[in-house]
Residue, then its C-alpha position, 0 to 999 in steps of 0.5 A: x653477229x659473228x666475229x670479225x678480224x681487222x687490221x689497226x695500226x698503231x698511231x706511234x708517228x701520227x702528226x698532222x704535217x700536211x693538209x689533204x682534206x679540210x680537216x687537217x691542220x698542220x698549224x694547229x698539230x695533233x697530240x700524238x699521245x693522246x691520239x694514242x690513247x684512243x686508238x688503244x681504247x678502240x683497239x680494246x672496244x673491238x677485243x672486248x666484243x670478242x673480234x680479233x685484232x691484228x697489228x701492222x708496224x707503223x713506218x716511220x714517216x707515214x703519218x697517216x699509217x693508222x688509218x689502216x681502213x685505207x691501205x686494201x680491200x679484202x674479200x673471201x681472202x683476196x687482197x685488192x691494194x690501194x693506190x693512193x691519190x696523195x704522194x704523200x701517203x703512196x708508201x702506204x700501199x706497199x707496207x699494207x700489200x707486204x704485211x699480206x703477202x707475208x701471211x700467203x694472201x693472194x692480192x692484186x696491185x691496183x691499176x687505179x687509184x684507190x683508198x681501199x675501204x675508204x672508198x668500199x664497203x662490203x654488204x652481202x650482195x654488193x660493194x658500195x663504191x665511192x668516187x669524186x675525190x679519192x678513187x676513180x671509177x676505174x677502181x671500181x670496175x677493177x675491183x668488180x673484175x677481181x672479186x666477182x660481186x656487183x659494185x654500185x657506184x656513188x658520186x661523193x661532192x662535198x671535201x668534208x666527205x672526201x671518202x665514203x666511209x665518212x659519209x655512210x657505214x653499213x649497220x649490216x650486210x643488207x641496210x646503211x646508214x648514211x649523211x644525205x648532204x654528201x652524195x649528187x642527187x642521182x646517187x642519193x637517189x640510187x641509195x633510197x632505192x636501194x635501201x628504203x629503210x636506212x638510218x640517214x643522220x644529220x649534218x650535225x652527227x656527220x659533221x663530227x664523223x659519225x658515219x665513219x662508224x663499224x658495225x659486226x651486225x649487232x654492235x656498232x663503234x661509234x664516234x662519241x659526239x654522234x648523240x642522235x646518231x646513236x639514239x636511232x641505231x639504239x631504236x633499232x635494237x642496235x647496241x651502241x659503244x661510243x668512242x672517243x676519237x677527236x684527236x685523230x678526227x683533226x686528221x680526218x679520221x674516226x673509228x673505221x677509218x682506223x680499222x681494215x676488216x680481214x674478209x676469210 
C-alpha cells in the first residue's frame, strides 16, 4: 500500500435536476445536505487512512461536480481531459482541466468523448477501458497514444452500468473485482482471461453500486449495503471501510465516482 492523492469536490450544489442514467430522479430530488454529510465522511475515510486529499470549488450550476472521478485521467503526472456526452455536465471538463493547469500539470484535450476514470481504471500494466454508453473507442486509442501503456477495451451493455467503475474497481495493480451481468460476452471473456482470479460480485451488491469502490491495495472504500461484496474482499485479507453513500447513489454515484486519484 502506499498512499495515494485524490481530488473531491464538494457536493455545495448537488440536486437531481435532469435524468441521464436510470438512476436519476428529477421527481423524487435529492437532499443536498445529507449528500454533504457523506461526502464529508468519505472525504475523512481516505484522510484517515493517511491519503491526501485535495479540493476543487464546485461551480454553480454543475450538479454533478462531485463526481470528480469523471472530470480527467492522470497518469505519471499527465493529465488526459473529459469530454463529456451530456450537454449538461460539458462545463465540467474545463473546470477540472484549469484546476490542473494552474498547478503546472501538462494535459491533453480530449479529441473524443470520454468520462475520465469513469471509463479508465489504471493497473499496473494496463488501463481498462469501457465503452457502450459514455465513451468512444476512439478515446481509448487516444488515450493509449498519450500515455504509452497498453488500453484493453471492454463493451459495457446494461445503462445501470453505464460507466465502467460502477461495474468493476481494481482491488490492486494486478487483480479486479467486477459484476459479470454488465459486460458482452466477449469482453467478460477478455476479463476471465485476464484475471482468473478476481472477486466477481453479485447482481444484488452491484446493484447497489458496490463495484464503484477504491482500493490503495490493502484498504478498500466500499458502499455499505455491499455486505457479501465485503465478506469476500475480507476473505482475501483485504481491509474493508463501509461508507454510506445512498443519497449521491440516487444520482448514480458512489464512493469512486466521487473520487479522481492524482497519479505522480
Amino acid at each position: 500500500m502506499r498512499s495515494r492523492h485524490y481530488l473531491m469536490c464538494r457536493p455545495d450544489y448537488f440536486s437531481i435536476d435532469y435524468a441521464i442514467n436510470p438512476w436519476m430522479d428529477p421527481a423524487a430530488g435529492a437532499d443536498r445536505e445529507l449528500a454533504i454529510r457523506q461526502w464529508e465522511a468519505l472525504k475523512s475515510a481516505y484522510e484517515e487512512l493517511g491519503h491526501t486529499v485535495s479540493l476543487i470549488d464546485p461551480v454553480e450550476g454543475l450538479p454533478d461536480m462531485v463526481f470528480a472521478a469523471n472530470g480527467a485521467l492522470v497518469i505519471d503526472g499527465r493529465v488526459y481531459g473529459a469530454r463529456f456526452t451530456h450537454p449538461e455536465r460539458a462545463a465540467e471538463a474545463e473546470a477540472y482541466l484549469s484546476w490542473f493547469a494552474a498547478r503546472g500539470m501538462p494535459a491533453k484535450e480530449a479529441a473524443f468523448t470520454n468520462e475520465g476514470e469513469g471509463d479508465f481504471l489504471v493497473l499496473d500494466d494496463m488501463v481498462l477501458a469501457g465503452t457502450g454508453f459514455r465513451t468512444e473507442i476512439g478515446a481509448h486509442k487516444e488515450a493509449q497514444e498519450y500515455f504509452g501503456r497498453p488500453v484493453v477495451t471492454l463493451q459495457l451493455v446494461d445503462p445501470r452500468y453505464y460507466h465502467l467503475d460502477t461495474a468493476l474497481f481494481p482491488l490492486d495493480g494486478r487483480n479486479v473485482a467486477y459484476f459479470p451481468g454488465a459486460f458482452s460476452p466477449g469482453s467478460l471473456e477478455v476479463l476471465r482471461r485476464l484475471f482468473p482470479d478476481a472477486v466477481v460480485a453479485s447482481a444484488a451488491d452491484a446493484a447497489v453500486l458496490g463495484l464503484n469502490a477504491v482500493s490503495d491495495g490493502r484498504t478498500i472504500v466500499v458502499n455499505a449495503e455491499a455486505a457479501d461484496l465485503q465478506l469476500d474482499l475480507k476473505r482475501r485479507g483485504y481491509e474493508v471501510v463501509p461508507v454510506d453513500m445512498s443519497e449521491l447513489r440516487k444520482a448514480g454515484g458512489g464512493p469512486k465516482c466521487c473520487t479522481l486519484e492524482i497519479r505522480s
